[in-house]
N, C-alpha and C positions, 0 to 999 in steps of 0.2 A: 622596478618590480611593481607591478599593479596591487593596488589595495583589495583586500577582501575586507568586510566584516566577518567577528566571529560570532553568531549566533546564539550566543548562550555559553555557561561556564561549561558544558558537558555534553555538545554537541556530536562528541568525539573526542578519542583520546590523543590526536596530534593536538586539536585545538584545546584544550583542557590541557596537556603539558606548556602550550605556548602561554598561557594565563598565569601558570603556578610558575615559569620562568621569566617571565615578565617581574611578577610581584618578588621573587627571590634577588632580583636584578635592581628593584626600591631598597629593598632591606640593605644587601651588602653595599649601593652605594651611600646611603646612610652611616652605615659602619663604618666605612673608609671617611667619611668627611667631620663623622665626630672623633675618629683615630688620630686625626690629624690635628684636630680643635684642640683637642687633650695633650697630645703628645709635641704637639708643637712642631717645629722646624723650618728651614727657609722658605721655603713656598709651599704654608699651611694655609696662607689665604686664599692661594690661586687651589689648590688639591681641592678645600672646602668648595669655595665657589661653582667646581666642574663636579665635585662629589652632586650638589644639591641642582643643581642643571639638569642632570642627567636622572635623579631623583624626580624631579618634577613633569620633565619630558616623557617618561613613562608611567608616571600617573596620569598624565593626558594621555596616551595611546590606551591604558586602561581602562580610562572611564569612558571614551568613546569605543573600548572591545573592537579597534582595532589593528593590524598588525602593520609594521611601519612597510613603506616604501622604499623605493631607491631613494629619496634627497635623504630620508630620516635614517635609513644604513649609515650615508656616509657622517649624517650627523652623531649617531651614535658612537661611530669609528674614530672618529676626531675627537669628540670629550672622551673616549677610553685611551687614543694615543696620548692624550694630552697629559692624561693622569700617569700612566706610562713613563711618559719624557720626564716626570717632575716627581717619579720614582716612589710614587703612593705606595705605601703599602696596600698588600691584597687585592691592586688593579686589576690584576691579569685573569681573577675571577669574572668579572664583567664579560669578557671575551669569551668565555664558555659560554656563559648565559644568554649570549649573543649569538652565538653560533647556532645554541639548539633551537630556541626561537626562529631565525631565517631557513634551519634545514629542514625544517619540519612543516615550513610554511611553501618552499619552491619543490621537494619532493629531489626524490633521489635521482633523479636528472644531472641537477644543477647543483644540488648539492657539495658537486668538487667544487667548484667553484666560488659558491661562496665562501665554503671551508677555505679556498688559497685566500683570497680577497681578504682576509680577515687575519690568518695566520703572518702574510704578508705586513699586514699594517703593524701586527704588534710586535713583529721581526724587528721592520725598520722603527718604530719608536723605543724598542730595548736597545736596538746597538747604539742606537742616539746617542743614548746616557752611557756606554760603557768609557772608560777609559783607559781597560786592563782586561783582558780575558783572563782572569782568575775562574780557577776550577768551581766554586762555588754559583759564577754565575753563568756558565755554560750549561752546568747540571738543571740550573733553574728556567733556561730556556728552552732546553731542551725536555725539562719535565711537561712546560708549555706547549710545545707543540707535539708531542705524544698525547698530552691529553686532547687535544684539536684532532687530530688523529681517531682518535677512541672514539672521541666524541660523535665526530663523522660516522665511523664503521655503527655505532650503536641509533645512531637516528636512520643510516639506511635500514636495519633489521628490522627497527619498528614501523618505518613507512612501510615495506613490506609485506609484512606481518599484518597491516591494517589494511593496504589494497588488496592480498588474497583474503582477508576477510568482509572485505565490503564486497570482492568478486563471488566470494561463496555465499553471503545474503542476496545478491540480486538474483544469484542463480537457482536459491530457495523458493523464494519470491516468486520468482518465472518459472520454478515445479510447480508449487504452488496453483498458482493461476491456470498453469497448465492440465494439472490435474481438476479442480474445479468445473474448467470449460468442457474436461471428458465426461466430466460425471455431469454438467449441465444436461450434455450432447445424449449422451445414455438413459437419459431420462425424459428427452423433446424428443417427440411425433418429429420429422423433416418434413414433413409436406404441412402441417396445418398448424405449427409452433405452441400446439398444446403439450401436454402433459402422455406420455406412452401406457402401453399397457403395464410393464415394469414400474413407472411411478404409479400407477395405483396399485401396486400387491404391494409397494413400499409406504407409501403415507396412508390408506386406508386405517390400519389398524390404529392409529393414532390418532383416531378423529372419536371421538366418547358418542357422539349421538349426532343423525344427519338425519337428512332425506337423501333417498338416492335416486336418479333419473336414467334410464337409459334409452337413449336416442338412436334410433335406424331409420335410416333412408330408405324410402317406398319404391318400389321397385328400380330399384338402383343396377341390378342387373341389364336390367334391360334396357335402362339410360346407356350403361356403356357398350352395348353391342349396337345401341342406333347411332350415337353420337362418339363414339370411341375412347378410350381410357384417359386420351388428355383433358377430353372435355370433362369426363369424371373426375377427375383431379380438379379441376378447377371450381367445381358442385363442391367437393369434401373441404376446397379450403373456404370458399366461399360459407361454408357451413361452418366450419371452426369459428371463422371472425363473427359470424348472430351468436353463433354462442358465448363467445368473448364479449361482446356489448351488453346480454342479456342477461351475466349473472354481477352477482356481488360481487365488492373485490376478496373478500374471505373463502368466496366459494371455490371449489376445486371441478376442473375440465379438461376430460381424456380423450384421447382417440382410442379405443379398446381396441379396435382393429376393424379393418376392413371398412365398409361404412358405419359402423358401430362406434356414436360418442357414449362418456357419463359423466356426466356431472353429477359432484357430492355438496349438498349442502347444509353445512355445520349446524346447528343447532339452531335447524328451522322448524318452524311447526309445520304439521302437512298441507293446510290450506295456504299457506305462503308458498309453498311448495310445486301444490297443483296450479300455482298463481303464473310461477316463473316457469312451469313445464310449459303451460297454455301461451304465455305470451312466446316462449321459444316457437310453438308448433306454427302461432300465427306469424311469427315474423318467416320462415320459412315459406308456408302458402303462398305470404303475399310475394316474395322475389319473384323477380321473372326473368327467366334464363330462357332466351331465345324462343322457338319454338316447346320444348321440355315443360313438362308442368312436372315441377319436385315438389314431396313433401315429405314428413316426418311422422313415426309414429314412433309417443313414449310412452314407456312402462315407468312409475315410481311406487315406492318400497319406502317403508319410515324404521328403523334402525328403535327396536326396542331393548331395554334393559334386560342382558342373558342372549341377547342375540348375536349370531357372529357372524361378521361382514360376507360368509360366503351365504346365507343363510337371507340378508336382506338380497344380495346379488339374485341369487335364485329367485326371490319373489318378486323384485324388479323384473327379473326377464320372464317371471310368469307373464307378470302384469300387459307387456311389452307384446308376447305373442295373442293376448285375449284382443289389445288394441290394433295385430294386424287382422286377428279374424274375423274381428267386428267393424272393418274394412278401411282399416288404416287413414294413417291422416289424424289422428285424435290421439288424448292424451288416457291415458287407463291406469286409475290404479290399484294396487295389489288388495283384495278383498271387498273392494267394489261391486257392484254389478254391472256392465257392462250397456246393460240396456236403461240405465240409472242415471249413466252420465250424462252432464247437461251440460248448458252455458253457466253455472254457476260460479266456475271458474276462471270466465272470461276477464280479461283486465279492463 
């Protein structure tokens, strides 16, 4: 059998039983070797000797927390026949503790298996010592291997028991995750990997005080009736990414729809504001997309106390339509004058 380490006292409850059956397997063979210390009898020194071997040997698998292998089975098997042969009292307890330990570490596979491999050894070191099948001690081997029996049937329930529970965590887990990636998906633009129209009527209202920006492409119409909708597509995403380089990482950036971005920015002042509108407008200008000249006109709005997010929106998209009338390409904002704006806000 290959070694595992066990992780921790409470990694799980196979490996947390295999601990507390280990340590009950120090105790009783401690009992059995001072039983014999006390009570004496013809091979109390050989009983002791294998009692405290076997004591000591799984104090080492315990302090090292891990669970024996094939050579240490059969070492185990051999100090328990031995105690067995030489008719220890309360030997035949080891054997349990032995049993639940190995079945709960190979899984109900193998389980028969070891259960024979085990029931077998302590078969042939009981009949060793018979010299009479007197009813008393048929009853007592036979109590022995019903409990091996039991034993068996009750470590397969709980292996069970703990693989459809570990199968019904992974499978939470992978809802989980599942569910997550929808509501990521529900909430990402697919073409530009911003934020949709739907995530801003959701996080909006949860932002105390912004600036808001709303960005449209200048005659974007008419870009896709010369150059066709893929090429448009590739303008809105190529737009999404200046806009993703150009804000903070706190700020927030939509697709509203159509050529129409916004970005929200938290608790900025306005002149920071018109700072990061103007450098989006000029990073825009300067792209050069083939023969195409694109650019952007924005509208921004500043988010006053008593004001309600549809209320800055509108005055964004006032602002937004003064800066296509007053002939686009420039940044405009909401109660400005229009013939007012200047480079003041150039970066």
């Amino acid at each position: 059998m290959q070694k595992r380490k066990i992780t921790g006292y409470a990694t799980g409850s196979a490996e947390y039983i295999q601990v507390l059956s280990r340590r009950a397997s120090m105790v009783f063979a401690m009992f059995i070797g001072l039983n014999a210390l006390i009570l004496g009898g013809p091979a109390w020194q050989w009983i002791t000797g294998l009692a405290t071997a076997y004591t000591l040997y799984n104090f080492g698998l315990n302090r090292r927390k891990a669970s024996p292998g094939g050579a240490e089975l059969m070492l185990s098997l051999g100090i328990c026949a031995g105690l067995t042969f030489l008719q220890a009292e309360y030997s035949s307890i080891l054997y349990h503790l032995l049993l639940l330990q190995l079945a709960l570490r190979v899984g109900r596979n193998r389980i028969m298996r070891v259960a024979l491999v085990i029931s077998t050894v302590y078969l042939g070191a009981a009949l060793a010592t018979i010299t009479s099948f007197a009813a008393t001690v048929i009853v007592q081997m036979s109590y022995n291997l019903i409990g091996f029996g039991l034993l068996t049937y009750a470590v397969i329930y709980i292996d069970t028991l703990v693989a459809k529970q570990a199968n019904d965590d992974r499978q939470m887990i992978e809802l989980i995750k599942q569910n997550d990636r929808n509501y990521r998906m529900a909430l990402t633009d697919a073409l530009t990997g911003l934020y949709n129209h739907r995530a801003y009527k959701e996080k909006i209202d949860s932002v105390a005080q912004y600036v808001l920006l709303i960005i449209d492409l200048d005659h974007f119409k008419k870009l896709n009736d010369s150059y066709g909708h893929l090429v448009g597509d590739k303008v809105l995403v190529t737009i999404g990414n200046i806009i993703k380089l150009s804000i903070r990482s706190g700020d927030l950036a939509f697709r509203y729809g159509g050529e129409e971005f916004v970005v929200v920015l938290p608790g900025t002042t306005p002149q920071i504001g018109m700072k990061i509108a103007e450098r989006l407008r000029q990073k825009v200008a300067e792209w050069s997309f083939e023969q195409a000249s694109v650019t952007v006109s924005i509208g921004v709005s500043i988010k006053k106390p008593g004001m309600s997010a549809q209320s800055v929106f509108e005055q964004a998209d006032t602002a937004l339509y003064q800066a296509k009338q007053s002939g686009r390409n420039r940044v405009q904002s909401f109660g400005e004058d229009p013939s007012q704006v200047s480079v003041k806000y150039s970066m």
